[in-house]
SEVEXZA-49507 format. One record per residue (C-alpha): residue number from 1; residue in one letter; x, y, z. Coordinates in steps of 0.5 Angstrom, whole numbers, plus 500, padded with zeros to 3 digits. Layout:
N
nr:NUM, rest:a, x:X, y:Y, z:Z
...
END
This chain:
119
nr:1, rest:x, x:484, y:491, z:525
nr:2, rest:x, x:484, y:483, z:524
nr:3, rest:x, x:487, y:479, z:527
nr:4, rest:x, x:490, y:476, z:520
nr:5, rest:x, x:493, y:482, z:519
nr:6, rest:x, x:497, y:483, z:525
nr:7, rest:x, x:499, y:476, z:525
nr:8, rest:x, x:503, y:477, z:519
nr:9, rest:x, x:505, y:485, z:519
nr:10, rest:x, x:512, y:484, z:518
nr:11, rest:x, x:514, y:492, z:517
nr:12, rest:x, x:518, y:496, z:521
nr:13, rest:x, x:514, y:502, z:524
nr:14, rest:x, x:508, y:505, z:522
nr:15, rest:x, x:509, y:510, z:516
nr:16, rest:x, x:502, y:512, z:515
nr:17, rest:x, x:502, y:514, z:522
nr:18, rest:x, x:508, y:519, z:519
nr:19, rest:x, x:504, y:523, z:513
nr:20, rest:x, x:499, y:528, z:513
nr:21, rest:x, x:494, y:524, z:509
nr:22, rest:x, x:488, y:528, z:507
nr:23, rest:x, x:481, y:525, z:505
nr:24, rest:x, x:481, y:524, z:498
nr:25, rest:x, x:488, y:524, z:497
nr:26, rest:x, x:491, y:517, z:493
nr:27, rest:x, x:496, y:513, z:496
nr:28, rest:x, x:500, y:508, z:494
nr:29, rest:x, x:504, y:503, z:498
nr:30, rest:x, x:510, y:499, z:495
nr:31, rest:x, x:510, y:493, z:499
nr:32, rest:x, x:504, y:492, z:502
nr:33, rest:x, x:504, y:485, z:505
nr:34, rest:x, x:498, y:483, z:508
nr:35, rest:x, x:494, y:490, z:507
nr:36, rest:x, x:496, y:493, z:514
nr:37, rest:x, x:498, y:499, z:512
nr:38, rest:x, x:494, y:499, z:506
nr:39, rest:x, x:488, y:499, z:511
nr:40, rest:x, x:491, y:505, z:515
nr:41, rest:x, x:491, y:509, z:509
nr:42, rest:x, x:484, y:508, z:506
nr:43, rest:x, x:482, y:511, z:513
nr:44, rest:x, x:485, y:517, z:512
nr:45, rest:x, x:483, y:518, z:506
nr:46, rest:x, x:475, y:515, z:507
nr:47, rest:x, x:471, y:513, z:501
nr:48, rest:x, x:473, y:520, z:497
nr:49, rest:x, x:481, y:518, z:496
nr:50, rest:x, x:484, y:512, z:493
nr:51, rest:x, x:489, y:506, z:495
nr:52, rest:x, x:493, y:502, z:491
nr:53, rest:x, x:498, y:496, z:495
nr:54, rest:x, x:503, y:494, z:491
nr:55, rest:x, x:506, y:487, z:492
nr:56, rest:x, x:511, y:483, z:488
nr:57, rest:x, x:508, y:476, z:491
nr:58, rest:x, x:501, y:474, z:489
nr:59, rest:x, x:500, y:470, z:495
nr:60, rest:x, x:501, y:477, z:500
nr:61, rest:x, x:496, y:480, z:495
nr:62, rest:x, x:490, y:475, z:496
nr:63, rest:x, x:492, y:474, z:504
nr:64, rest:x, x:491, y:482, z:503
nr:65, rest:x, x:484, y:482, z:499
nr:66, rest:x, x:482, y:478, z:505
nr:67, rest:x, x:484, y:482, z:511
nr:68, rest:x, x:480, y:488, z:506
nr:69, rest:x, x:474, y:484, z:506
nr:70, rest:x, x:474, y:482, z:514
nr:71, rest:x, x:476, y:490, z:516
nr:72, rest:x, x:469, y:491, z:512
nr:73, rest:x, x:472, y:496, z:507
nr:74, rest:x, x:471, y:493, z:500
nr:75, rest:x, x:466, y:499, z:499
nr:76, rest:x, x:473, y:503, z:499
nr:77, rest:x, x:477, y:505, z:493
nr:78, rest:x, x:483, y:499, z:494
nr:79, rest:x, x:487, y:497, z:488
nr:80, rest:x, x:492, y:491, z:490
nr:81, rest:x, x:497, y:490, z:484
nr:82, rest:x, x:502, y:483, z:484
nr:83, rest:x, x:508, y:487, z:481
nr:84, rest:x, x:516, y:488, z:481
nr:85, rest:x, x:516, y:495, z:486
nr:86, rest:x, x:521, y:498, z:480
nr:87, rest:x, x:515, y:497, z:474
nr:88, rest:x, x:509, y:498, z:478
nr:89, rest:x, x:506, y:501, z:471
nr:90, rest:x, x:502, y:508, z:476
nr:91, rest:x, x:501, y:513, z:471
nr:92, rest:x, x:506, y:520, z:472
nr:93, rest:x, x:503, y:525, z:477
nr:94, rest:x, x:497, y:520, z:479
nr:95, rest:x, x:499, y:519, z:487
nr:96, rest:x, x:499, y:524, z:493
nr:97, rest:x, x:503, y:519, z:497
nr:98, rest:x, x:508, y:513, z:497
nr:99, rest:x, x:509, y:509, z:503
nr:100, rest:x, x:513, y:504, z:504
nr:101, rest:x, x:514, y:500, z:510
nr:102, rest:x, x:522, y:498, z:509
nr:103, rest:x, x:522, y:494, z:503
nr:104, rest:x, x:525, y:500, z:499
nr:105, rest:x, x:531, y:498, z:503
nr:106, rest:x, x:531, y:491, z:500
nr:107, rest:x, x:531, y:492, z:493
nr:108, rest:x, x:536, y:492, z:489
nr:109, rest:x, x:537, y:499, z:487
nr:110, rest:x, x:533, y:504, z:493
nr:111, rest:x, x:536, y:510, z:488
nr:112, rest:x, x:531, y:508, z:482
nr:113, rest:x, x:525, y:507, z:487
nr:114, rest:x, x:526, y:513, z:489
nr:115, rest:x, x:526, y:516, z:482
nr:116, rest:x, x:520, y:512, z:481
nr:117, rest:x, x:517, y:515, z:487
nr:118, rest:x, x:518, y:521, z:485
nr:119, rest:x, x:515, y:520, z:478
END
């Protein structure tokens, strides 16, 4: 793992640690920081699956592109997107799996990420 992303993972646990990711699946993390998180997941579902990091500040989106290129995993299938969590415009049953790491509990309405979560 990079030193980098460490230094400035400010999350509150480990939720890929929590799901049965599965190689091939398509994961999507709102609130991806400095691609902790986004990294764990592009482990599990190895260049078959997909994930998209989301992130509403564009200076954690670029910090999270670097890490992606020092973990050596710019051949994986990694999308990050500067976007408002509650807008993130991913298609209706296009994700096998949402991680968060915290920041749904500081937006303004977690009930309405949930449904869109649930999309």
């Amino acid at each position: 793992m990079p030193v980098n992303t460490l230094s400035h993972s400010r999350g509150c646990g480990n939720p890929i640690g929590f799901t049965d990711v599965e190689p091939g699946e398509v994961v999507v993390d709102f609130g991806c920081g400095g691609g902790l998180d986004v990294i764990l997941a592009s482990h599990k579902v190895g260049l078959q699956g997909r994930v998209i990091g989301i992130d509403f500040a564009p200076q954690m989106i670029e910090r999270a592109k670097k890490v992606l290129v020092e973990a050596g995993l710019q051949d994986h299938d990694i999308e990050f997107r500067t976007a408002d969590l509650e807008k993130t415009k991913i298609a209706d049953c296009s994700v096998d799996v949402v991680i968060s790491n915290c920041v749904i509990h500081s937006l303004r309405g977690p009930a309405n990420q949930m449904t869109q979560n649930s999309r």
